[in-house]
DSSP file (Angstrom, degrees, kcal/mol; ACC not computed):
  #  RESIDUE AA STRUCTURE BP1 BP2  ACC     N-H-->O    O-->H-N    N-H-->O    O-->H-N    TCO  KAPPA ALPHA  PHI   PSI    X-CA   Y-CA   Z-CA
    1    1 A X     >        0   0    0      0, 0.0     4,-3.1     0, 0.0     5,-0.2   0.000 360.0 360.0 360.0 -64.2 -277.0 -196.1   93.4
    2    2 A X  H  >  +     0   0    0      2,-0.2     4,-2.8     1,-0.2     0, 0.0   0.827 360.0  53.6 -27.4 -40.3 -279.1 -194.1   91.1
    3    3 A X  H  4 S+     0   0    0      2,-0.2     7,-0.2     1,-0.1     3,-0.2   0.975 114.1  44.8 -69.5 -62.9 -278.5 -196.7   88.2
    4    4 A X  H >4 S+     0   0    0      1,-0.2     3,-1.4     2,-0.2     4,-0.3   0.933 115.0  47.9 -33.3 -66.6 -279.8 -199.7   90.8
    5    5 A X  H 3< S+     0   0    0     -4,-3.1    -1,-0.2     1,-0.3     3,-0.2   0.766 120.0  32.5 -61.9 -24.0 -282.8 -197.7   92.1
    6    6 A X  T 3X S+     0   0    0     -4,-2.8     4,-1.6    -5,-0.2    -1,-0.3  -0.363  79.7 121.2-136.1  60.4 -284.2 -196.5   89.1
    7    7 A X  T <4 S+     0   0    0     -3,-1.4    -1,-0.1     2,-0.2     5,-0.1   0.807  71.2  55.2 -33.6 -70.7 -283.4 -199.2   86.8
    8    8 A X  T  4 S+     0   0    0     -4,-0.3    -1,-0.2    -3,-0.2    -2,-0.1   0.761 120.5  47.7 -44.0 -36.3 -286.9 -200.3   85.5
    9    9 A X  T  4 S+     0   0    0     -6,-0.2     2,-0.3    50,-0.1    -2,-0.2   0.783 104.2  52.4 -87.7 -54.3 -286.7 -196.3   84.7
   10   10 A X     <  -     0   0    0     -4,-1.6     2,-1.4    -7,-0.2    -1,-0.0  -0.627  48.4-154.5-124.3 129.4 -283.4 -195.4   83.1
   11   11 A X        -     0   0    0     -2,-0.3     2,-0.4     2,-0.0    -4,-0.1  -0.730  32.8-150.0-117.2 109.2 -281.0 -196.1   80.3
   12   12 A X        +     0   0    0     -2,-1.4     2,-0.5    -5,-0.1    -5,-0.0  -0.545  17.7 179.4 -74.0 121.0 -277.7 -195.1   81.3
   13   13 A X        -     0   0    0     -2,-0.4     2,-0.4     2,-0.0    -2,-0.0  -0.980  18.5-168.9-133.6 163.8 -275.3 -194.0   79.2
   14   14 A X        +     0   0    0     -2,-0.5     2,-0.3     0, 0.0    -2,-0.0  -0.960  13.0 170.9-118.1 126.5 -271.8 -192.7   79.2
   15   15 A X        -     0   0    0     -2,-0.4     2,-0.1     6,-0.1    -2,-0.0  -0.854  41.9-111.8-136.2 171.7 -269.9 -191.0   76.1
   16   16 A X    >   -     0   0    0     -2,-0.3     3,-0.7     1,-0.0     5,-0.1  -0.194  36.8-101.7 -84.1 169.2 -266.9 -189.4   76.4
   17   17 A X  T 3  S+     0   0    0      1,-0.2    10,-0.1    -2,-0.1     9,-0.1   0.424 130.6  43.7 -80.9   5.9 -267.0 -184.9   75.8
   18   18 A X  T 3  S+     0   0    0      4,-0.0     2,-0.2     5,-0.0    -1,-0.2   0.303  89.3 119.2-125.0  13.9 -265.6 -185.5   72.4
   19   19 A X  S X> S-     0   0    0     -3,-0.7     4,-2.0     1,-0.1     3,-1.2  -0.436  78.1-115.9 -82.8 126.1 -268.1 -188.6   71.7
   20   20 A X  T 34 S+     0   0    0      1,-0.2     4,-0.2    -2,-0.2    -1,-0.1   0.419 114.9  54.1 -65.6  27.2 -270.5 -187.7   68.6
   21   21 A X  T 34 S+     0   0    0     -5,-0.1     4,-0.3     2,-0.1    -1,-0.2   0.488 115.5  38.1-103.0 -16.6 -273.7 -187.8   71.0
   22   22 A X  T X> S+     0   0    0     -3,-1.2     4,-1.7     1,-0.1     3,-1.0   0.745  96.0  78.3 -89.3 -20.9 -272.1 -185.3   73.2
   23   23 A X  T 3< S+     0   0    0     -4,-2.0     3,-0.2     1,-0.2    -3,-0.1   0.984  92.7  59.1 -70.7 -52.3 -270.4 -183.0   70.3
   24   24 A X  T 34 S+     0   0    0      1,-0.2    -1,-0.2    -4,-0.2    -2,-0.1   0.770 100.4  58.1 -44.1 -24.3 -274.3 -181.2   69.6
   25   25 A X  T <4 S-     0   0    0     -3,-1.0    -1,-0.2    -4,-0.3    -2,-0.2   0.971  97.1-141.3 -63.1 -63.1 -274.4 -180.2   72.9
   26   26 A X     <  -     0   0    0     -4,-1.7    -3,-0.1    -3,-0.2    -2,-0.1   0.919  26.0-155.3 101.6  58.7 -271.0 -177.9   73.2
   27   27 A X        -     0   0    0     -5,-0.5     3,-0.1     1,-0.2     5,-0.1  -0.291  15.8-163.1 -51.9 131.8 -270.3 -179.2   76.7
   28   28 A X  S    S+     0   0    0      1,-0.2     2,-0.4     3,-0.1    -1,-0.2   0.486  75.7  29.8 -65.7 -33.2 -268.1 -176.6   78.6
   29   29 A X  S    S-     0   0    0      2,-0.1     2,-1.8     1,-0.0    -1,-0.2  -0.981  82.8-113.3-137.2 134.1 -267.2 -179.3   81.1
   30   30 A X  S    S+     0   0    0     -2,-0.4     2,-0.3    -3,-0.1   -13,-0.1   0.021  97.3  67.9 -80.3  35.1 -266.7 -182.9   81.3
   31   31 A X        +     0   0    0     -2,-1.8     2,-0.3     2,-0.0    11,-0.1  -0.859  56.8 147.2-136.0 130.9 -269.9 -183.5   83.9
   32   32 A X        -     0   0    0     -2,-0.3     2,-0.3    -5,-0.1     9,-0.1  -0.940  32.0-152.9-151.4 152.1 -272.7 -183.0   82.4
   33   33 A X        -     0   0    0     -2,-0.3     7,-2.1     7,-0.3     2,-0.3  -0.989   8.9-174.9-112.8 124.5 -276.1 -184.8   83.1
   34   34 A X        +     0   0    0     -2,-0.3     2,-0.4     5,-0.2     5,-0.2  -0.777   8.2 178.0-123.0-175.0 -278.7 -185.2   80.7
   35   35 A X  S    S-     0   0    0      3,-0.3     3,-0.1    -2,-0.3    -2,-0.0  -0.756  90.0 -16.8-178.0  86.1 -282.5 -186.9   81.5
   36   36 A X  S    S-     0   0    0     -2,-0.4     3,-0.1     1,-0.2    -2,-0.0   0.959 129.9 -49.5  77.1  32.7 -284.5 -186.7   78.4
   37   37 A X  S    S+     0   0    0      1,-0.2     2,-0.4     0, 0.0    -1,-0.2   0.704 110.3 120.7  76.7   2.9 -282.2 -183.9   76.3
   38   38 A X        -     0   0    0     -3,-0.1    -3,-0.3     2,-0.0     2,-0.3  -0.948  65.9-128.2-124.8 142.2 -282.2 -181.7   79.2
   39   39 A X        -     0   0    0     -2,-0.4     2,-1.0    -5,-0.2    -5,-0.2  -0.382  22.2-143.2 -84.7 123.7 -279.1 -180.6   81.0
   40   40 A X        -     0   0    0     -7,-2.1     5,-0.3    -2,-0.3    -7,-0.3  -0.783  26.1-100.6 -75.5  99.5 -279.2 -181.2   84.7
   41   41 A X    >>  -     0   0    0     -2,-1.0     4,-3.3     3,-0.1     3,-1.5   0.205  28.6-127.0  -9.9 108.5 -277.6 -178.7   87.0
   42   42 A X  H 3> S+     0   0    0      1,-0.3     4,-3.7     2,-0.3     5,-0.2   0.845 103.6  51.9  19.8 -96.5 -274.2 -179.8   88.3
   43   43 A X  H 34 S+     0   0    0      1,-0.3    -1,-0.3     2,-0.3     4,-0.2   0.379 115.6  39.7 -58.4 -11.9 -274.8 -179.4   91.9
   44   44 A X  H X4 S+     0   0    0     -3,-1.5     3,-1.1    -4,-0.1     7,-0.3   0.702 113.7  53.4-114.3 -50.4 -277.9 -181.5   91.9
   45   45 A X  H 3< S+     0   0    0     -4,-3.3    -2,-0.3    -5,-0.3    -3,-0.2   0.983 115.3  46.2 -63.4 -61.9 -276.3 -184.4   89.1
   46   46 A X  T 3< S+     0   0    0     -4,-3.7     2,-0.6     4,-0.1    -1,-0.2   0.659  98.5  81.8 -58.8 -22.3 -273.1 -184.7   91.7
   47   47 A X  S <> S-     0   0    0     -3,-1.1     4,-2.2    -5,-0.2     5,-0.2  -0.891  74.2-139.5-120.8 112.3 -275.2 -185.0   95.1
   48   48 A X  H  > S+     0   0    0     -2,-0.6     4,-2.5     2,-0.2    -1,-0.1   0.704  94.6  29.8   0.9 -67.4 -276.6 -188.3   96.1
   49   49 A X  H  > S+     0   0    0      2,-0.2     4,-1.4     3,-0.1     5,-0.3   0.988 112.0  57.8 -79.1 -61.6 -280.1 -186.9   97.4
   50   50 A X  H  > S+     0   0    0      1,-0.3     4,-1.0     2,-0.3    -2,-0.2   0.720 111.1  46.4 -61.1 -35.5 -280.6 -184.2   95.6
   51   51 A X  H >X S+     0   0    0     -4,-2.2     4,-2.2    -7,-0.3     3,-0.6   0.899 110.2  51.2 -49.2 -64.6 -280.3 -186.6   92.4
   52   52 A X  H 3X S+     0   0    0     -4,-2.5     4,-0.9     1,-0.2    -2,-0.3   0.653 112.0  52.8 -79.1  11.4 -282.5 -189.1   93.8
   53   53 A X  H 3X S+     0   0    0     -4,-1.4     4,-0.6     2,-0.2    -1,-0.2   0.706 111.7  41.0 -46.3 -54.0 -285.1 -185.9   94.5
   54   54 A X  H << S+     0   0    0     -4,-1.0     4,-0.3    -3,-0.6    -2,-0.2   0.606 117.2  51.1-115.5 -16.4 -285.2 -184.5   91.2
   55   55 A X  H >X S+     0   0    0     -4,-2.2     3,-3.5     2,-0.2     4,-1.6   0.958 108.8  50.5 -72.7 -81.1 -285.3 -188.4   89.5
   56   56 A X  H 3< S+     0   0    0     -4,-0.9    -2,-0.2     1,-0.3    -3,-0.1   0.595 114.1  43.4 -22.0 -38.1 -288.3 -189.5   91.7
   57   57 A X  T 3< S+     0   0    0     -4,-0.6    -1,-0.3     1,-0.2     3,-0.2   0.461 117.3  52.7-104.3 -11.3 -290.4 -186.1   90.7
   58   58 A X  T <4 S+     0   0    0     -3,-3.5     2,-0.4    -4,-0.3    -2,-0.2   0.707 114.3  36.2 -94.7 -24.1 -289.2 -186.8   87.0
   59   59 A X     <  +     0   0    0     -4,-1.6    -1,-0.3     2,-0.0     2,-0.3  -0.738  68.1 148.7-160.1 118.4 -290.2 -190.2   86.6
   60   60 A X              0   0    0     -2,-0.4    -3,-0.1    -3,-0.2    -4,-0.0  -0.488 360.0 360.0-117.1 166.6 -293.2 -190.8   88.3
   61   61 A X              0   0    0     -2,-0.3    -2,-0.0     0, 0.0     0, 0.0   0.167 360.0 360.0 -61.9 360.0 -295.8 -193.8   86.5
């Protein structure tokens, strides 16, 4: 959903936790969100709204 709405917006990518773009981080856990080098909170990257909340107010025009 995310990917769809904010298309124009976003370049998705996906690496694996053992991927060298992921290895600088030091990932504790295999979800992790990131939006511009900065880790997004769990509970807000898993939840539907709360995601498209904190995307809308991160990239405005």
């Amino acid at each position: 959903m995310m990917k769809e709405k904010y298309a124009d917006k976003l370049d998705l990518k996906i690496y694996p936790l053992d991927s060298d773009e992921a290895l600088p981080y030091q990932f504790r856990s295999s979800t992790n969100v990131l939006l511009d080098k900065e880790l997004i909170a769990v509970d807000i990257a898993t939840d539907t709204e709360k995601m498209d909340k904190y995307l809308s107010a991160k990239l405005v025009d």
